[in-house]
VOPAGU-2260 file (C-alpha; in pm, 1 decimal, decimal comma):
REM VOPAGU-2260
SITE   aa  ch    i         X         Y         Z
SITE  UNK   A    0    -523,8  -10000,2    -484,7
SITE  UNK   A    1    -805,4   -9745,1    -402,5
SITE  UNK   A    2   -1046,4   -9715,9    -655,3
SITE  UNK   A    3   -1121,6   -9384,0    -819,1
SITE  UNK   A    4   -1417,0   -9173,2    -718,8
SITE  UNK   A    5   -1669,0   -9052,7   -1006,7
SITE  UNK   A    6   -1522,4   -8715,4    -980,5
SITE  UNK   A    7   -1175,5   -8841,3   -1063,6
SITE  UNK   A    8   -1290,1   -9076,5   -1346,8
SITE  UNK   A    9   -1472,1   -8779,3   -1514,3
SITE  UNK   A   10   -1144,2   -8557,5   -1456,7
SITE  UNK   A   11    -946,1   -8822,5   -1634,4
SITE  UNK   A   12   -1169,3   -8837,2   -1915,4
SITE  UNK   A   13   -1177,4   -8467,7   -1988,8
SITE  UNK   A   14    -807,0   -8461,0   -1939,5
SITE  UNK   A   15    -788,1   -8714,6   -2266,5
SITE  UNK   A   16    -892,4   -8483,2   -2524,5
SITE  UNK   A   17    -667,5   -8195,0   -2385,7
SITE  UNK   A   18    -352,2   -8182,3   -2552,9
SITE  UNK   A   19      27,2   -8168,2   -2366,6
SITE  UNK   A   20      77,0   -7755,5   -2384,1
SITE  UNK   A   21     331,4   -7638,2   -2622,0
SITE  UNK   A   22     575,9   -7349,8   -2517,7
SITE  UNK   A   23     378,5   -7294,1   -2239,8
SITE  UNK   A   24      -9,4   -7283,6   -2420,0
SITE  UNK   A   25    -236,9   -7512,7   -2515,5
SITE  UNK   A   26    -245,9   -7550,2   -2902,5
SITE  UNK   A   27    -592,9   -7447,8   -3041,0
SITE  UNK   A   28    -663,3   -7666,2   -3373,9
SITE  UNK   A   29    -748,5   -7513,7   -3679,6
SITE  UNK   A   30   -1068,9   -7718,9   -3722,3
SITE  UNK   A   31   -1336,7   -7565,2   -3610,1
SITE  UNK   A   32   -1476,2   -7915,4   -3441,0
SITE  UNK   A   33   -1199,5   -7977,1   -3279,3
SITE  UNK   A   34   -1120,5   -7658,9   -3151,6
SITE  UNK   A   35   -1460,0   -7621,3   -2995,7
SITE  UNK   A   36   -1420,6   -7973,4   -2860,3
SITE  UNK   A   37   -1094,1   -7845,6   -2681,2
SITE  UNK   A   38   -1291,2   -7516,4   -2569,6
SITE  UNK   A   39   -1590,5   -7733,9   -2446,8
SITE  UNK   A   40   -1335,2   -7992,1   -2259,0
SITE  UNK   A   41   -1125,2   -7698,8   -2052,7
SITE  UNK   A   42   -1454,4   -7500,4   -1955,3
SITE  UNK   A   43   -1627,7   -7861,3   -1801,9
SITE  UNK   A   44   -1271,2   -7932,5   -1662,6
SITE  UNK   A   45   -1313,5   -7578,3   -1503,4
SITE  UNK   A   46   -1702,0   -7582,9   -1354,8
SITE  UNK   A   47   -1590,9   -7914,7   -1196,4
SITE  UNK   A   48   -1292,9   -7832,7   -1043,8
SITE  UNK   A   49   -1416,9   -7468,2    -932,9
SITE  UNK   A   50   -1068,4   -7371,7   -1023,7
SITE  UNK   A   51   -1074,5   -6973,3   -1128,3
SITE  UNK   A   52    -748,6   -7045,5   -1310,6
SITE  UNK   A   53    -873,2   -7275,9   -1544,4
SITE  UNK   A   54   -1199,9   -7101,4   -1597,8
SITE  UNK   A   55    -930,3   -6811,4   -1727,5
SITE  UNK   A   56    -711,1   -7066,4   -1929,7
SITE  UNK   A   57   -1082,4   -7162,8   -2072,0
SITE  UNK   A   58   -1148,9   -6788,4   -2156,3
SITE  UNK   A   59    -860,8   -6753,0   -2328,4
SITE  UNK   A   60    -852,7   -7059,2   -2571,9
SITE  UNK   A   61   -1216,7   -6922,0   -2644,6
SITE  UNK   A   62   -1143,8   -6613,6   -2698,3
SITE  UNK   A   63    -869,9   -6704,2   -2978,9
SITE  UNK   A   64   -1038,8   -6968,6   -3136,5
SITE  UNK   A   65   -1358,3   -6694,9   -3228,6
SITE  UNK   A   66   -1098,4   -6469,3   -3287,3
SITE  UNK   A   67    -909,9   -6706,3   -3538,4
SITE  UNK   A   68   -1224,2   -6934,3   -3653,8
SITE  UNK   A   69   -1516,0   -6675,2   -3642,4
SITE  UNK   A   70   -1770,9   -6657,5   -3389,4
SITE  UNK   A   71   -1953,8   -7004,7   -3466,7
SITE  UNK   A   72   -2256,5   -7023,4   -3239,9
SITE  UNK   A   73   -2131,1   -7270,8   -3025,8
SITE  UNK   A   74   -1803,4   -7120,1   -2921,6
SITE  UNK   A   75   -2006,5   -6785,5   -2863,2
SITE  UNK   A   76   -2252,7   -6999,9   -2625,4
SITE  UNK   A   77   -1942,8   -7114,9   -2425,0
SITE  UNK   A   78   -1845,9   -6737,3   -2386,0
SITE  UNK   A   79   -2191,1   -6664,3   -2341,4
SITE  UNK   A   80   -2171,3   -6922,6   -2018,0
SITE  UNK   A   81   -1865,8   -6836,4   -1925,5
SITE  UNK   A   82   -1940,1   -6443,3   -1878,8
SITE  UNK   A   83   -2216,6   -6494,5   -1732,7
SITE  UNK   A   84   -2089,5   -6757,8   -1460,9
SITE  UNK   A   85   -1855,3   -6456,3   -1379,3
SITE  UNK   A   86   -2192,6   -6186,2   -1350,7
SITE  UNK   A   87   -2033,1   -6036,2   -1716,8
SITE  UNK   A   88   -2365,3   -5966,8   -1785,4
SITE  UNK   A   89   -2324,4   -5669,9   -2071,0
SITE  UNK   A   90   -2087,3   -5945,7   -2234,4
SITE  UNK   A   91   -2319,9   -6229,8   -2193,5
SITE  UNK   A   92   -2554,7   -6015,5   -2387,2
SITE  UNK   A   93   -2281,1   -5908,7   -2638,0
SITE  UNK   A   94   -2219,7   -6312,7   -2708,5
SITE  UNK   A   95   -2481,5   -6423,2   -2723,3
SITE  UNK   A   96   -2585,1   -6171,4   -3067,5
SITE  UNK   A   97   -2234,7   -6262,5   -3204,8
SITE  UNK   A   98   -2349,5   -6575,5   -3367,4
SITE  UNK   A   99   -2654,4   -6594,9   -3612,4
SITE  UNK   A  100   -2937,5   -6719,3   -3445,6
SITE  UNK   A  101   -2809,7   -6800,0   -3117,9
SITE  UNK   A  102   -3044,1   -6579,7   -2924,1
SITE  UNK   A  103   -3323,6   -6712,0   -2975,9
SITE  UNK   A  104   -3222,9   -7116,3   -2962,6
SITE  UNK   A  105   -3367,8   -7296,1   -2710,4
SITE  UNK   A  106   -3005,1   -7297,4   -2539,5
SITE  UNK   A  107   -2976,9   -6941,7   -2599,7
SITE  UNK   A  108   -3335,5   -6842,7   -2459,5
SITE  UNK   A  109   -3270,6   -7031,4   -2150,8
SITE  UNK   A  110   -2924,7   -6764,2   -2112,8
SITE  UNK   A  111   -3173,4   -6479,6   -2182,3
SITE  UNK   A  112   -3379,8   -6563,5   -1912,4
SITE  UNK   A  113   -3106,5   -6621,8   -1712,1
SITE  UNK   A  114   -2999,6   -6246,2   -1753,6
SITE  UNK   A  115   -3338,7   -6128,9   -1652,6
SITE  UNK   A  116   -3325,5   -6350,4   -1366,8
SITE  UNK   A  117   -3022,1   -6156,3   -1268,6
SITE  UNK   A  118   -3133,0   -5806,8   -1349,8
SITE  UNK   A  119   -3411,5   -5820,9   -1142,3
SITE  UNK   A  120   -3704,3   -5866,6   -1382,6
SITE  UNK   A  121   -3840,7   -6217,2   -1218,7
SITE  UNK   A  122   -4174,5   -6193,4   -1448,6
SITE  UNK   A  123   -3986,8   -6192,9   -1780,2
SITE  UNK   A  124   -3740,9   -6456,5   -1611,5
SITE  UNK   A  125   -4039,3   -6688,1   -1538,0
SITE  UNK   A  126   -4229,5   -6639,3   -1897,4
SITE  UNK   A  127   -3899,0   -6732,4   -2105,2
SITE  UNK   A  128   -3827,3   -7030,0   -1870,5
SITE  UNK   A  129   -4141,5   -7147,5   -1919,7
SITE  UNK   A  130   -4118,2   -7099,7   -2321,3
SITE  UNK   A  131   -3802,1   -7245,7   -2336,0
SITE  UNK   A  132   -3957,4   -7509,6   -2142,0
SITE  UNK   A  133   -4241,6   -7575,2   -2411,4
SITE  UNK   A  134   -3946,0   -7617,3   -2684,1
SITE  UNK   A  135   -3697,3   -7815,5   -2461,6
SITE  UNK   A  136   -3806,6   -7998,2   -2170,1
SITE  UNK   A  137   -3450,2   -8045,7   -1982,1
SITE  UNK   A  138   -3366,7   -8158,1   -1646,4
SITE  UNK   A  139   -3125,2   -7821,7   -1670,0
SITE  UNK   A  140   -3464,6   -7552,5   -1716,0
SITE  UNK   A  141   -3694,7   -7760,0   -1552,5
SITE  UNK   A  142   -3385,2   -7644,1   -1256,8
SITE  UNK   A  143   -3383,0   -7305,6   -1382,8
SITE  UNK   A  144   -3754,6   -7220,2   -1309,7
SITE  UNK   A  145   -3758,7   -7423,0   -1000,6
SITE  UNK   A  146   -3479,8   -7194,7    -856,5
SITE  UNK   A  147   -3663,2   -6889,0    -939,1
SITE  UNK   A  148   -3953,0   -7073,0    -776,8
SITE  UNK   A  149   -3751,9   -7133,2    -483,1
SITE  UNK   A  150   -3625,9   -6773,9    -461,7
SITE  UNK   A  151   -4030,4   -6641,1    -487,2
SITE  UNK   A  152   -4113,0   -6840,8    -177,7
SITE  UNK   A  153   -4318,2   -7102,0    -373,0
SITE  UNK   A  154   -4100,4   -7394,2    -237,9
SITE  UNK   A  155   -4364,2   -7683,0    -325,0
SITE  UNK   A  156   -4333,8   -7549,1    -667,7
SITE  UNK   A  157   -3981,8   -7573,1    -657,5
SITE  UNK   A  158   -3965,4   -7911,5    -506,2
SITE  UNK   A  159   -4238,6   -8028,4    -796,4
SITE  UNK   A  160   -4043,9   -7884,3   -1085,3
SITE  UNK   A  161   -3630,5   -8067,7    -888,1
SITE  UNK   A  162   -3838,5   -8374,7    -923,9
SITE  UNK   A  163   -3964,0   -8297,3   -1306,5
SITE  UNK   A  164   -3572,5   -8221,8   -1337,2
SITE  UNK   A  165   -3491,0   -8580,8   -1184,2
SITE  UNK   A  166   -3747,9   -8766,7   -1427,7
SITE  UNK   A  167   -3524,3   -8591,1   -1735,2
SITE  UNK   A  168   -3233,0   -8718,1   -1640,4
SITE  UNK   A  169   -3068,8   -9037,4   -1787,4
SITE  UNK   A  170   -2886,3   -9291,7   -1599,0
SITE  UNK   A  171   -2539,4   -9165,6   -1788,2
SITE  UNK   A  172   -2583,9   -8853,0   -1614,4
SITE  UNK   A  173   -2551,3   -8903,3   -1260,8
SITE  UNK   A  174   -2369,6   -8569,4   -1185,9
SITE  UNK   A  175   -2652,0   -8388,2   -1348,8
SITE  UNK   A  176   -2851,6   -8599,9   -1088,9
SITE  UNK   A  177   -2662,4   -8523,3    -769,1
SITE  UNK   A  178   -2631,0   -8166,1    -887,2
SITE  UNK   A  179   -3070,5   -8158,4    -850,3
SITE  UNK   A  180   -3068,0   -8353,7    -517,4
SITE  UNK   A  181   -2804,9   -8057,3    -387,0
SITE  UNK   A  182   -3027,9   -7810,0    -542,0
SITE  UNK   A  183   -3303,2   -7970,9    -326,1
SITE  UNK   A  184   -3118,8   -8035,0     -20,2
SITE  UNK   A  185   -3032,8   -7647,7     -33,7
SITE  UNK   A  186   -3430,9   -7575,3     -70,4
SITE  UNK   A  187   -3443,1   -7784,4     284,8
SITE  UNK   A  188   -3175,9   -7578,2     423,1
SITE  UNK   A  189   -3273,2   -7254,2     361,9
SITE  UNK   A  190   -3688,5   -7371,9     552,7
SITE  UNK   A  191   -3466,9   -7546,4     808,6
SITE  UNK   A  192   -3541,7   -7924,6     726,8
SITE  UNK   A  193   -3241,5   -8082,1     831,1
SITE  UNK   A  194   -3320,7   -8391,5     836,9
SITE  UNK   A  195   -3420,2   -8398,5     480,5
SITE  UNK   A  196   -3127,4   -8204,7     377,8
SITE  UNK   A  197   -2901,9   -8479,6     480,8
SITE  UNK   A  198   -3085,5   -8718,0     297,9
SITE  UNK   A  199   -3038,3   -8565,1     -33,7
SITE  UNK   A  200   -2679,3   -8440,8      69,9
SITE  UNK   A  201   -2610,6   -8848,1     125,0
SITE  UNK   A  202   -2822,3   -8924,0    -230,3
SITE  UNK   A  203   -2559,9   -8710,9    -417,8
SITE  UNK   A  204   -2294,7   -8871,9    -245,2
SITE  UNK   A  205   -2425,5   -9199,5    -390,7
SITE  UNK   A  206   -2508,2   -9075,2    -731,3
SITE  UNK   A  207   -2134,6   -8911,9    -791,0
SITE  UNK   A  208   -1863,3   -8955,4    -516,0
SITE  UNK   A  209   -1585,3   -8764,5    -470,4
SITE  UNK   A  210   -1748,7   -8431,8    -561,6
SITE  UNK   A  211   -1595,8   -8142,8    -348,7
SITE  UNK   A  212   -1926,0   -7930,9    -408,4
SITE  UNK   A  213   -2106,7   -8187,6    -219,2
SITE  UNK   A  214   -1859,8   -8188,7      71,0
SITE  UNK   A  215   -1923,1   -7783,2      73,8
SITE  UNK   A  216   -2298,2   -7815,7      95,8
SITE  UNK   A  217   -2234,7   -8069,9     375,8
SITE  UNK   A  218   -2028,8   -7857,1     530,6
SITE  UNK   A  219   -2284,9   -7571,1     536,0
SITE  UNK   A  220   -2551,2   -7808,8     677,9
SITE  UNK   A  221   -2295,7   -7939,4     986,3
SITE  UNK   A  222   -2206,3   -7525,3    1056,7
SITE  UNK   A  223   -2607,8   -7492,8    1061,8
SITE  UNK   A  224   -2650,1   -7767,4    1291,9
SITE  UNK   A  225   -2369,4   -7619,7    1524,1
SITE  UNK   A  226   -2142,5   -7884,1    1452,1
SITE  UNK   A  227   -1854,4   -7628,3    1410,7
SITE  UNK   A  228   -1558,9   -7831,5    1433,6
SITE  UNK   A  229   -1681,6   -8157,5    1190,9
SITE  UNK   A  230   -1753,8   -7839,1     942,6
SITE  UNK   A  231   -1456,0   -7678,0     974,1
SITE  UNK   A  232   -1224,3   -7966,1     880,4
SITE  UNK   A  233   -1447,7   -8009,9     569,1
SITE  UNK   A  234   -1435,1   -7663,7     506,2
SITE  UNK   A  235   -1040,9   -7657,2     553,5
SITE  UNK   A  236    -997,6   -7976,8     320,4
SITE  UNK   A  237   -1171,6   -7861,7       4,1
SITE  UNK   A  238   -1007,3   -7491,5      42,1
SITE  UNK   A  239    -692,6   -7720,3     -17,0
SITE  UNK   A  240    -801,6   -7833,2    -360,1
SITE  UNK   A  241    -991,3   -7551,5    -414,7
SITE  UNK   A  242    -867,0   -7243,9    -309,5
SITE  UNK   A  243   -1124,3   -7032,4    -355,2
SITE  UNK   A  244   -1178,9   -6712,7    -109,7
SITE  UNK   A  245   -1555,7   -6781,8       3,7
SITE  UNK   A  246   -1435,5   -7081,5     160,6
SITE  UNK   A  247   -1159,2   -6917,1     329,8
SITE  UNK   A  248   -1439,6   -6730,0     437,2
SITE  UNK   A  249   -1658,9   -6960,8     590,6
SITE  UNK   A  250   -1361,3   -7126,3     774,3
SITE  UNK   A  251   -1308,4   -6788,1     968,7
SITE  UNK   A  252   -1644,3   -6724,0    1008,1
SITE  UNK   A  253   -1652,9   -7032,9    1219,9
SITE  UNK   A  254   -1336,7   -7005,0    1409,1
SITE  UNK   A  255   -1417,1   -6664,1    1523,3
SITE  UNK   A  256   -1760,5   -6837,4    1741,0
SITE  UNK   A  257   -1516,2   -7103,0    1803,4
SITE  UNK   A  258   -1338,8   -6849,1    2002,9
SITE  UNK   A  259   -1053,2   -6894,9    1836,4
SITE  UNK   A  260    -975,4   -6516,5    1712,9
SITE  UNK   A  261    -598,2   -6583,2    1589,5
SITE  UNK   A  262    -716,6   -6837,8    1299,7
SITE  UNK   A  263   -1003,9   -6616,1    1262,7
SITE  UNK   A  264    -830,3   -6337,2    1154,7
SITE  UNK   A  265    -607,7   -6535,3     884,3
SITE  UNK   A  266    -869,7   -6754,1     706,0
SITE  UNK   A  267   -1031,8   -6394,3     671,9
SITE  UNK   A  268    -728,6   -6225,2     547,1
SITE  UNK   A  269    -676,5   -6472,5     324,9
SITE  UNK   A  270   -1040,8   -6446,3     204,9
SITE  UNK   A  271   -1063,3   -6058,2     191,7
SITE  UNK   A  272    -709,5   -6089,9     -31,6
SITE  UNK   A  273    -830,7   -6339,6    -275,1
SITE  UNK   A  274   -1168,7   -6118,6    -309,7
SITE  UNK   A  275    -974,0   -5794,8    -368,8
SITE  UNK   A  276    -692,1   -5985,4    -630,5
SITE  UNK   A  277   -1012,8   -6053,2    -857,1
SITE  UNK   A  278   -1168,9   -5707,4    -850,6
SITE  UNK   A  279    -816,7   -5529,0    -909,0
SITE  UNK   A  280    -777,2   -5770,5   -1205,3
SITE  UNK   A  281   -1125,6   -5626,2   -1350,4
SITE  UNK   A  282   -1331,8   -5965,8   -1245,2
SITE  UNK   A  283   -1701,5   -5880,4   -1089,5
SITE  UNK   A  284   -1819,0   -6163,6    -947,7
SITE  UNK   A  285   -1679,5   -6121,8    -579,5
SITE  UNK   A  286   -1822,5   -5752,9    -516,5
SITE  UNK   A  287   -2115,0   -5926,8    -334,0
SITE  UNK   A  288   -1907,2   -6140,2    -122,8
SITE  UNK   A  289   -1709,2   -5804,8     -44,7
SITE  UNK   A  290   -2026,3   -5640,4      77,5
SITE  UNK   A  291   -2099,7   -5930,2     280,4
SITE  UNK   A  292   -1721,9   -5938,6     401,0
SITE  UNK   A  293   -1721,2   -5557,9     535,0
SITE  UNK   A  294   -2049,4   -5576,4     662,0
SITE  UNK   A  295   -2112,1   -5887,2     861,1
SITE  UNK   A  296   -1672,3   -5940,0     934,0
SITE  UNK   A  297   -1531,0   -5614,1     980,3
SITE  UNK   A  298   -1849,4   -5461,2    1002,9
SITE  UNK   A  299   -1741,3   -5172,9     809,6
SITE  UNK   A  300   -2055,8   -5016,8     646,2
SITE  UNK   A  301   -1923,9   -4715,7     467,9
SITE  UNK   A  302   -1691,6   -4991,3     277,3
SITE  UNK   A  303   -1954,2   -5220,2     241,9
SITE  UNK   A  304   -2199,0   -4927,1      79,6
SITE  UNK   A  305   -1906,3   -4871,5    -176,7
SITE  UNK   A  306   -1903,9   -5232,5    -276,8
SITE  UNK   A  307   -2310,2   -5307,0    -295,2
SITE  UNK   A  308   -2331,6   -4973,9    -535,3
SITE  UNK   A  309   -2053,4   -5098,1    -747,3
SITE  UNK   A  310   -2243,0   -5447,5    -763,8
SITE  UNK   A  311   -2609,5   -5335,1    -802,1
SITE  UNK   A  312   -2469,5   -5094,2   -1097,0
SITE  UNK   A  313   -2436,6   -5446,4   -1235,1
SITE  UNK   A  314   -2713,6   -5630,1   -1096,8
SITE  UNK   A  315   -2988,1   -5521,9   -1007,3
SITE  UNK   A  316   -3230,0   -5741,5    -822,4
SITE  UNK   A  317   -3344,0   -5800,3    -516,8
SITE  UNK   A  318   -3019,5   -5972,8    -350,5
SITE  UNK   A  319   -2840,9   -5683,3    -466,4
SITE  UNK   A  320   -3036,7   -5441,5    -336,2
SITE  UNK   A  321   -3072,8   -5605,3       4,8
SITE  UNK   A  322   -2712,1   -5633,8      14,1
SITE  UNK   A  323   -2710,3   -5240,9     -31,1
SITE  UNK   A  324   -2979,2   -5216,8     211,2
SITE  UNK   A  325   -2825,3   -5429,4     468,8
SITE  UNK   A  326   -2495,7   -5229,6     429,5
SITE  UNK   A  327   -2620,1   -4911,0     464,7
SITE  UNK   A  328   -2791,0   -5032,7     821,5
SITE  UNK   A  329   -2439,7   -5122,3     917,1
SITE  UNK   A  330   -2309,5   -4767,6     824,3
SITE  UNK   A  331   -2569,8   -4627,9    1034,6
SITE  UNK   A  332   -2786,8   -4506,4     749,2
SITE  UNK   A  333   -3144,7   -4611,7     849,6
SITE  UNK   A  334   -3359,6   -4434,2     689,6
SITE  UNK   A  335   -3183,7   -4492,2     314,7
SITE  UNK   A  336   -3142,4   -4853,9     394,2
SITE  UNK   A  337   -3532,5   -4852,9     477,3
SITE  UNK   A  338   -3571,4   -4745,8     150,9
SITE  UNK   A  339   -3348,9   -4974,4      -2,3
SITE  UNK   A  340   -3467,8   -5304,4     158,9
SITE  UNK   A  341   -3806,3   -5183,4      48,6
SITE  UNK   A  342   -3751,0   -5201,2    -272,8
SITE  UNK   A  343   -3578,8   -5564,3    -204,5
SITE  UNK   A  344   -3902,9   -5669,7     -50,9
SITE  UNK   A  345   -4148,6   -5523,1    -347,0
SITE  UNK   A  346   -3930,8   -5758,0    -583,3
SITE  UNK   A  347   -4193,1   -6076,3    -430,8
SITE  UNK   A  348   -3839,0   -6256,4    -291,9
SITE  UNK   A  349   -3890,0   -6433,6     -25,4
SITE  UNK   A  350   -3652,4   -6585,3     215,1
SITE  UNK   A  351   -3524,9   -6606,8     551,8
SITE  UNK   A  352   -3222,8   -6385,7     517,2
SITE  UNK   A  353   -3418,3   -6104,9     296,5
SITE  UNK   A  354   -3690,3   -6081,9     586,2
SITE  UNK   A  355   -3477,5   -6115,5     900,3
SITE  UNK   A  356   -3237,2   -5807,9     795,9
SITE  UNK   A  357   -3563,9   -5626,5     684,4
SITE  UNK   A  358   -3699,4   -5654,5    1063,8
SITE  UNK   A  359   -3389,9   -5574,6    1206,4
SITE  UNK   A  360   -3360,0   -5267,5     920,8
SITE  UNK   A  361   -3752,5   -5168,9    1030,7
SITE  UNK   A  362   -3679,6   -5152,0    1406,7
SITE  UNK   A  363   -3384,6   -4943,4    1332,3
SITE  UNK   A  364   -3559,1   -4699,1    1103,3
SITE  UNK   A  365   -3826,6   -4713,7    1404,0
SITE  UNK   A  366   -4117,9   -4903,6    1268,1
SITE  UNK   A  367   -4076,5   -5194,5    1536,9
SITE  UNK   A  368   -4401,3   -5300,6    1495,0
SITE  UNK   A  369   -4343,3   -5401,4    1116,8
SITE  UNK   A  370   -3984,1   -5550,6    1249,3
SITE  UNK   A  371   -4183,5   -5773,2    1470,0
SITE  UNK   A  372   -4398,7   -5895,0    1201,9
SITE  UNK   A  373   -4148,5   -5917,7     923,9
SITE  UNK   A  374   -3872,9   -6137,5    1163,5
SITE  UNK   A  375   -4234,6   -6369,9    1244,8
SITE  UNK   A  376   -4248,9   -6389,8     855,1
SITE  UNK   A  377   -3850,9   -6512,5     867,1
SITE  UNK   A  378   -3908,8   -6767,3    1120,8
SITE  UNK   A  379   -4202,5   -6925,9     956,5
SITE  UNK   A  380   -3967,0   -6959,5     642,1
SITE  UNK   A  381   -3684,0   -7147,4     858,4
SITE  UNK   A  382   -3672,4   -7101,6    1264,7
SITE  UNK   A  383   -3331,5   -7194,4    1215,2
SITE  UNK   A  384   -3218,7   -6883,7    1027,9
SITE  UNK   A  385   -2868,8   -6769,7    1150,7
SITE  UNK   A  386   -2702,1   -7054,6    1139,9
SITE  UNK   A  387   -2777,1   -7146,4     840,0
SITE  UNK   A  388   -2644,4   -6899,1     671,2
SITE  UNK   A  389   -2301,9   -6868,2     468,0
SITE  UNK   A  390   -2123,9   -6660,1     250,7
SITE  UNK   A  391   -2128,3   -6840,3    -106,6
């Protein structure tokens, strides 16, 4: 008898308090406890499983138990998460003023600065982190404000504040724990530390088995190490149970260097139609993996443009506007995408990606000079950048 991995055990635990569906739904009680209880149970079910239909069953048992039961401040916090997970960011905002009081809880703050995060304004992101920090010392905003650390270029800082995370984290939540040491395997990735990637890739492993998210990052780490067959079998066997379209993605991405153009051009088709079923269904959340899709796959830039402007109407910081920039450079437009990678690089982001298409976006505009000095900037980051690199 094969004994179950941590993943499955937690599955089967969450699947306990979910009742058997009637007629099709799943009964929402009339107790406000419980019904939050059910609401809380399908939207863990869905983060771990990275399942977009249950993330919609979860919306819409949410959605009727607020509308039934009022908007207590805990249902509107699972909205509140929820919208936001999905880059709803109006509606994040919109939830999270339903409830009394919610706003400005320590649970709420940490959301709020969150949405700044996202809209670009990494000051006021930093400052609330920090004061939601003073009130509630988690492992979960200690991880917060060591990603925007991480996304600044301060990478000690970030490592310093993973570890802070680690300390605030109780034996009972070992997920939590291999969640960090993913979070800080990632931060060795993207300065091309391989070595000590692996080791917190394999300290996760430990910590929580079974976890598909951990096979993904291991995955990315084997494609950036060139081991392109090892990664796509991973790759191929967590699209399987989880059949999401960035994954579908990064399996064609590495057949096509594998020189293997047929399978190629069906793990992207399969991607691109899984990206375009969620926009036409009014879902946001894929418009940046559509710019990436037209501009670095079909290398379509006047797509790609219409994508990054319908995204950075949304979001606007500095991935979004480097995404804009870099598709306008594919379109041809030099001199606009100049403009808009400048603005990318005035945001204080630093990373490999950001300065590589910068330099490449410089020489085009004809300022190789600064191209030379911004890809030096890249390589000092991670010497490795390229391969690193995937679509998530």
């Amino acid at each position: 008898m094969t004994t179950p991995t941590d993943y499955e055990m937690e599955l089967a635990r969450i699947d306990a308090g979910i009742p058997a569906l009637e007629n099709g739904m799943i009964p929402i009680p009339s107790d406000v406890g419980k019904a939050t209880e059910l609401a809380y149970r399908l939207s863990r079910r869905a983060s771990l499983t990275g399942r977009l239909d249950e993330s919609a069953t979860a919306e819409i048992v949410i959605d009727e138990a607020i509308r039934r039961l009022g908007p207590w401040a805990d249902l509107c916090l699972l909205k509140a998460n929820l919208d936001f997970k999905f880059h709803r960011l109006a509606e994040t905002r919109r939830d999270l003023q339903l409830a009394p009081g919610l706003a400005g809880s320590p649970l709420g703050s940490a959301l709020w600065a969150d949405l700044d995060l996202q809209a670009g304004r990494y000051d006021e992101a930093e400052a609330g982190y920090e004061a939601v920090i003073a009130r509630s010392r988690t492992w979960d905003n200690l991880a917060r404000l060591a990603h925007l650390k991480a996304t600044l270029g301060d990478v000690d800082g970030a490592e310093q504040l993973y570890l802070d995370a680690e300390d605030e984290i109780t034996a009972k939540e070992m997920r939590a724990y291999a969640w960090v040491e993913l979070q800080r395997g990632l931060l060795d990735l993207s300065n091309g530390r391989y070595d000590g990637a692996w080791g917190h890739y394999a300290r996760a492993g430990e910590a929580y088995s079974g976890y598909w998210l951990i096979d993904q990052h291991i995955a990315d780490l084997l494609r950036a190490e060139g081991r392109f067959e090892e990664a796509v079998a991973l790759y191929e066997g967590i699209v399987a149970r989880v059949p999401r379209p960035e994954i579908a993605q990064a399996v064609g991405d590495l057949y096509a260097p594998m020189d293997q153009p047929d399978l190629a051009r069906t793990w992207h088709a399969q991607a691109l139609a899984g990206y375009l079923e969620s926009v036409l269904s009014g879902d946001v959340h894929y418009l940046h993996h559509l710019v990436d899709y037209y501009a670095d796959v079909e290398l379509d830039g006047a797509e790609a443009v219409i994508w990054a402007r319908k995204d950075l109407d949304l979001r606007r910081n500095a991935s979004t506007q480097a995404a804009l920039a870099w598709a306008l450079y594919r379109a041809g437009q030099f001199i606009e995408s100049l403009d808009a990678i400048r603005v990318a690089l005035s945001s204080g982001v630093r990373d490999a990606q950001l300065l590589s298409q910068a330099a490449m976006i410089h020489t085009a505009a004809g300022q190789p000079d600064e191209g030379d000095r911004l890809m030096h900037e890249a390589a000092a980051i991670n010497p490795h950048y390229g391969a690193a690199h995937v679509h998530h």
